[in-house]
N, CA, C and O of each residue as an XYZ file, in Angstrom:
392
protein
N     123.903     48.668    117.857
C     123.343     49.259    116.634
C     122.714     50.601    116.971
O     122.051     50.751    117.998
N     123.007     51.924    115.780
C     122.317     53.381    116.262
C     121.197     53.327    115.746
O     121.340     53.424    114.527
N     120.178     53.226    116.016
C     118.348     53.703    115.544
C     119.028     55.138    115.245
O     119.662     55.831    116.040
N     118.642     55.478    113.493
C     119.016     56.430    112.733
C     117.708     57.783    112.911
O     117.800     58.749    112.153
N     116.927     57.748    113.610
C     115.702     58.408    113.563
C     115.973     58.985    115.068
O     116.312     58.458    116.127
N     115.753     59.932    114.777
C     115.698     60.989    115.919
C     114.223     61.871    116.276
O     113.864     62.776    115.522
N     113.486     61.523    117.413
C     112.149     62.125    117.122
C     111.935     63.332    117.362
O     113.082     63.763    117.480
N     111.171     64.282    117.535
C     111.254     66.190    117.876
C     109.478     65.825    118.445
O     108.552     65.150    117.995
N     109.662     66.591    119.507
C     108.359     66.560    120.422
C     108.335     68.194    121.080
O     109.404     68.764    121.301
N     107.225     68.757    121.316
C     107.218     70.083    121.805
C     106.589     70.056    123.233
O     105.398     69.754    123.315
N     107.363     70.377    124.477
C     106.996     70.401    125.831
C     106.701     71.588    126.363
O     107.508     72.513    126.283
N     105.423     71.732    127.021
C     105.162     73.129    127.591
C     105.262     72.565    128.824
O     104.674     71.553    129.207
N     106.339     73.527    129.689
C     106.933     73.268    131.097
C     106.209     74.658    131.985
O     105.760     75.484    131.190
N     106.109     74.866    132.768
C     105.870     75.807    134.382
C     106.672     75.871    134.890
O     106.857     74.969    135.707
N     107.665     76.918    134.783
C     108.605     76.850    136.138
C     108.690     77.818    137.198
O     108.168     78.923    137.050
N     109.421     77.447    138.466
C     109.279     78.907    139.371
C     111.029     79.197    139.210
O     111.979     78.521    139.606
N     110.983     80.350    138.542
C     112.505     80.978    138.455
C     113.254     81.265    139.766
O     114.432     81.580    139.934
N     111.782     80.980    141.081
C     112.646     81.885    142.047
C     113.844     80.702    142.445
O     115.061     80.542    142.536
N     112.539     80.019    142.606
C     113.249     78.397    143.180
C     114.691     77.962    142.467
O     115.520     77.267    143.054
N     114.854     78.430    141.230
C     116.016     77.861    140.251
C     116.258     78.457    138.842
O     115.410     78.611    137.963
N     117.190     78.672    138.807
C     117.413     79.327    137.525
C     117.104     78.711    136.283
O     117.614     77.603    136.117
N     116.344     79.190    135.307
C     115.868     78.101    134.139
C     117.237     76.987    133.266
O     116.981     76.174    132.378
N     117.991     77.139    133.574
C     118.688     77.041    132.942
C     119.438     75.772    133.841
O     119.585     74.697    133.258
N     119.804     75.877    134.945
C     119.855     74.270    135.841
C     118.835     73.604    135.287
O     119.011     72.528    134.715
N     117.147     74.435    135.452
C     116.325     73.286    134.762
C     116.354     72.788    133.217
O     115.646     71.833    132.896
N     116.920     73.238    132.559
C     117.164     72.752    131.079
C     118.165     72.018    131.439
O     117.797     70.844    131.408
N     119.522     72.133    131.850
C     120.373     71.027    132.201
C     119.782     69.957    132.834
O     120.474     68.991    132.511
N     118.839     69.561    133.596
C     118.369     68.753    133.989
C     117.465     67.601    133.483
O     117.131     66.447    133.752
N     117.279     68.542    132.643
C     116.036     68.034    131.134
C     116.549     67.424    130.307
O     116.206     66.285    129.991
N     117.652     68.192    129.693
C     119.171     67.587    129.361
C     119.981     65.794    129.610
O     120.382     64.858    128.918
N     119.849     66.177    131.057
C     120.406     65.265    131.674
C     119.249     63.578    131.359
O     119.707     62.444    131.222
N     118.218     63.846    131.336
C     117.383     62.620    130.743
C     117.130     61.767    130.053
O     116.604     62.022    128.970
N     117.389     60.558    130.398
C     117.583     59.498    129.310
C     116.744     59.404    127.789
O     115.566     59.354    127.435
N     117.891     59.411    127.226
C     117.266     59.598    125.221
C     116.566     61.002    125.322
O     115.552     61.097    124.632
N     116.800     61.733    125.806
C     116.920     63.359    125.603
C     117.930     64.095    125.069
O     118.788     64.524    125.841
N     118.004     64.329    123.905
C     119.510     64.489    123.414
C     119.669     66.114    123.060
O     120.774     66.609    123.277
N     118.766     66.838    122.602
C     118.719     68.532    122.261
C     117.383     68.954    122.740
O     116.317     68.399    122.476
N     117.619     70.304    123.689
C     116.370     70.718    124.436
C     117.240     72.662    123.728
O     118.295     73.294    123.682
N     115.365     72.738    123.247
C     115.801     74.460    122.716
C     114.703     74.879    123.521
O     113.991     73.985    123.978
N     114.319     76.525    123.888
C     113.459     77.204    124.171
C     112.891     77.857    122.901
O     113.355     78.717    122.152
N     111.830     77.227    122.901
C     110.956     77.780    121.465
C     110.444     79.093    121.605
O     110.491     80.051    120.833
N     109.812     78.929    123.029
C     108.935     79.904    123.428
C     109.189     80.413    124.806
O     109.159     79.467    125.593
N     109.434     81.577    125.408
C     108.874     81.853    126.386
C     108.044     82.925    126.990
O     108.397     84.041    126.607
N     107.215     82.923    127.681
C     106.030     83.775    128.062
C     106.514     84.692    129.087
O     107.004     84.427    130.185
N     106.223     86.162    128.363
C     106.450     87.098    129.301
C     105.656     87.311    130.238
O     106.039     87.628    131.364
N     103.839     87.096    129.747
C     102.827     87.555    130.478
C     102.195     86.544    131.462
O     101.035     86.152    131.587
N     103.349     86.250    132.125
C     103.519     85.446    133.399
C     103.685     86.368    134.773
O     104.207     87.470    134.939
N     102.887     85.269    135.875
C     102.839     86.024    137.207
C     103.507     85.764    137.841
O     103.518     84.593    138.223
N     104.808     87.036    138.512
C     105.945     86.786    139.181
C     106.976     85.778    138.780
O     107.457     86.093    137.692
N     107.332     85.010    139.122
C     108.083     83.910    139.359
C     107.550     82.558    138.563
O     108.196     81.580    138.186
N     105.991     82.887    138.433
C     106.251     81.535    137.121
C     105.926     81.580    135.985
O     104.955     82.294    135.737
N     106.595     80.849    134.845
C     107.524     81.190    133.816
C     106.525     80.038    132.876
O     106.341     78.976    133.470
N     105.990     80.131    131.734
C     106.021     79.032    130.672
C     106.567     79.250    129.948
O     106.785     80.353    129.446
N     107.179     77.657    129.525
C     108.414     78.024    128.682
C     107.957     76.791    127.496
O     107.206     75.861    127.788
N     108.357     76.920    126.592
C     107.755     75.475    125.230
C     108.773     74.933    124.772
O     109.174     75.561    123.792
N     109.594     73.770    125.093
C     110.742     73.661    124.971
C     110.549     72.618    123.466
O     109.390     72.255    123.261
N     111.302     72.286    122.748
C     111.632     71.274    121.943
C     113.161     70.958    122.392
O     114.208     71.461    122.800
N     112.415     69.569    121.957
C     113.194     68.187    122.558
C     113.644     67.141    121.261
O     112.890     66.918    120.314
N     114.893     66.598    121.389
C     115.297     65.840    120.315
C     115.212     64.560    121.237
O     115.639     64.359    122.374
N     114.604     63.866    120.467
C     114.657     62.751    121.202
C     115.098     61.161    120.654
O     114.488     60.654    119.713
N     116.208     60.453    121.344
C     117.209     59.359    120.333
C     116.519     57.917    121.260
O     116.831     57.281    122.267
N     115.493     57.889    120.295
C     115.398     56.557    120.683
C     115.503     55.119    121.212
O     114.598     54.390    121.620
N     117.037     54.845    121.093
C     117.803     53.624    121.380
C     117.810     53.361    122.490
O     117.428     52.226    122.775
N     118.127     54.031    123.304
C     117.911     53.751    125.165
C     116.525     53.113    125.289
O     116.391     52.408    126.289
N     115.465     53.215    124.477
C     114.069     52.613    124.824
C     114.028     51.114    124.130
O     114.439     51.102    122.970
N     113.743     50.287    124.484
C     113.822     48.901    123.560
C     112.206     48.538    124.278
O     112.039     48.155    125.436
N     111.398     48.715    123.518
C     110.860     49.477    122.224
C     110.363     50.107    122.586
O     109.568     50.139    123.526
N     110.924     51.170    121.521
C     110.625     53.070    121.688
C     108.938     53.013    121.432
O     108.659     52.708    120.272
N     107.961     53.215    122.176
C     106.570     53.849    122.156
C     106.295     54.731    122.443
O     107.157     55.610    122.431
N     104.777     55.101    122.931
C     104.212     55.734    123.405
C     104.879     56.036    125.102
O     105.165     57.059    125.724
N     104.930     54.572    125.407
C     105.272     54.982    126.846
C     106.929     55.487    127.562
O     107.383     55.938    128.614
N     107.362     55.089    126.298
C     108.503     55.833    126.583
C     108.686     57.547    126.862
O     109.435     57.978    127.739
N     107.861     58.437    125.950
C     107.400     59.458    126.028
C     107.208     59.846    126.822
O     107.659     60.937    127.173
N     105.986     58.706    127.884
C     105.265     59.271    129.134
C     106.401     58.647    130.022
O     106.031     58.363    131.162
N     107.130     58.498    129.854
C     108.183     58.211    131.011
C     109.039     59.899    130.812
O     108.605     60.949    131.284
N     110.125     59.768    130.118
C     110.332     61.249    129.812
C     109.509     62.081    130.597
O     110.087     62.530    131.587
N     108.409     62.402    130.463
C     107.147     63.610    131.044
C     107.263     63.526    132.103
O     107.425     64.516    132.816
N     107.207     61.959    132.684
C     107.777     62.177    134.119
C     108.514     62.388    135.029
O     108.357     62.502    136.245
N     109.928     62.467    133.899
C     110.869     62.280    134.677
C     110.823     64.447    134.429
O     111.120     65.128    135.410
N     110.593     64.865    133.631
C     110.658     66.415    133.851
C     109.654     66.866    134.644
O     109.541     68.072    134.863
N     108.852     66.007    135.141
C     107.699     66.713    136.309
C     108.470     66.284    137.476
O     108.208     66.633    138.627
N     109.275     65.637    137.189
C     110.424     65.468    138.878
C     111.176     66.674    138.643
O     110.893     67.587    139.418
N     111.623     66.800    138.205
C     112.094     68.054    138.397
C     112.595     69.328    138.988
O     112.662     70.108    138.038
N     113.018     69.990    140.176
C     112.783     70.808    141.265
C     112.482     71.930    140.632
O     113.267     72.313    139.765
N     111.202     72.762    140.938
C     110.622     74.267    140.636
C     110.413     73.755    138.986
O     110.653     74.687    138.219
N     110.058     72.605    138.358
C     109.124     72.062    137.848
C     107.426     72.286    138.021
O     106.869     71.521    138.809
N     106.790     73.065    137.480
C     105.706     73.441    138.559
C     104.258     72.079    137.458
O     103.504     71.204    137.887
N     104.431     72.416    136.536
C     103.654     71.418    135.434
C     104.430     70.989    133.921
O     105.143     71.802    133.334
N     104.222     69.854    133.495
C     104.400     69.789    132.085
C     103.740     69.096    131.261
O     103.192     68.070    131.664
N     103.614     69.578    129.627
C     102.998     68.573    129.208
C     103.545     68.916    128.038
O     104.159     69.964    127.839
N     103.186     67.402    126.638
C     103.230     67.511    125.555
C     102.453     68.422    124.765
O     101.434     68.518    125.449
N     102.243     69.349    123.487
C     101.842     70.151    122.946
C     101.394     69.716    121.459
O     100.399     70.022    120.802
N     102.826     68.645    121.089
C     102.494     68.242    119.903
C     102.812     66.584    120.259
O     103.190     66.128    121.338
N     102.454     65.645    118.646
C     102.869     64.337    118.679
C     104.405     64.143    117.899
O     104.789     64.646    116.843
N     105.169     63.151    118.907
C     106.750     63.274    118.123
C     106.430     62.682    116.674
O     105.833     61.689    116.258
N     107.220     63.938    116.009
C     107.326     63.348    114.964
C     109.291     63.093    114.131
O     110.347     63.653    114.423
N     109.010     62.162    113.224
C     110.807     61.843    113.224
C     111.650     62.812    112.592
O     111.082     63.144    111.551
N     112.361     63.214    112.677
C     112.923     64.339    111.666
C     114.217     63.725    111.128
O     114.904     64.345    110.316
């Protein structure tokens, strides 16, 4: 069965560009279970050298979680603080369903 609700959450990430091109790291972000659309909302120019904040929104498909909570979320968070040249992340807003 498809859970018809798709949630939208806003992630402020740290990255070091030197280490990796942002863009492996969005594929990677990508690559994360019930992570289904990752956009760059935002990114910060008035950053030092090599690291980058970036505010990504995230679509996020529920069904892989049996039952989708809170901690499913904080799993997600963790799995993008694994990350390589991942430097910090966090939530910005609360998912809401769209």
């Amino acid at each position: 069965s498809t859970n018809p609700n798709v949630y939208l959450i806003y992630c402020k990430i740290v990255v070091n560009s030197d280490q990796r091109p942002v863009v492996d790291i969005l594929s990677d972000v990508r690559a994360i279970t019930g992570v289904t659309v990752v956009d760059i909302k935002n990114a910060d120019d008035k950053t030092h050298g090599v690291r980058h904040v970036i505010i990504l929104s995230l679509k996020i498909d529920p069904s892989p979680f049996q039952p989708f909570s809170k901690e499913s979320y904080n799993e997600i968070l963790t799995e993008i603080k694994k990350i390589p040249a991942v430097l910090a992340a966090k939530y910005t807003t609360t998912p809401k369903s769209v």
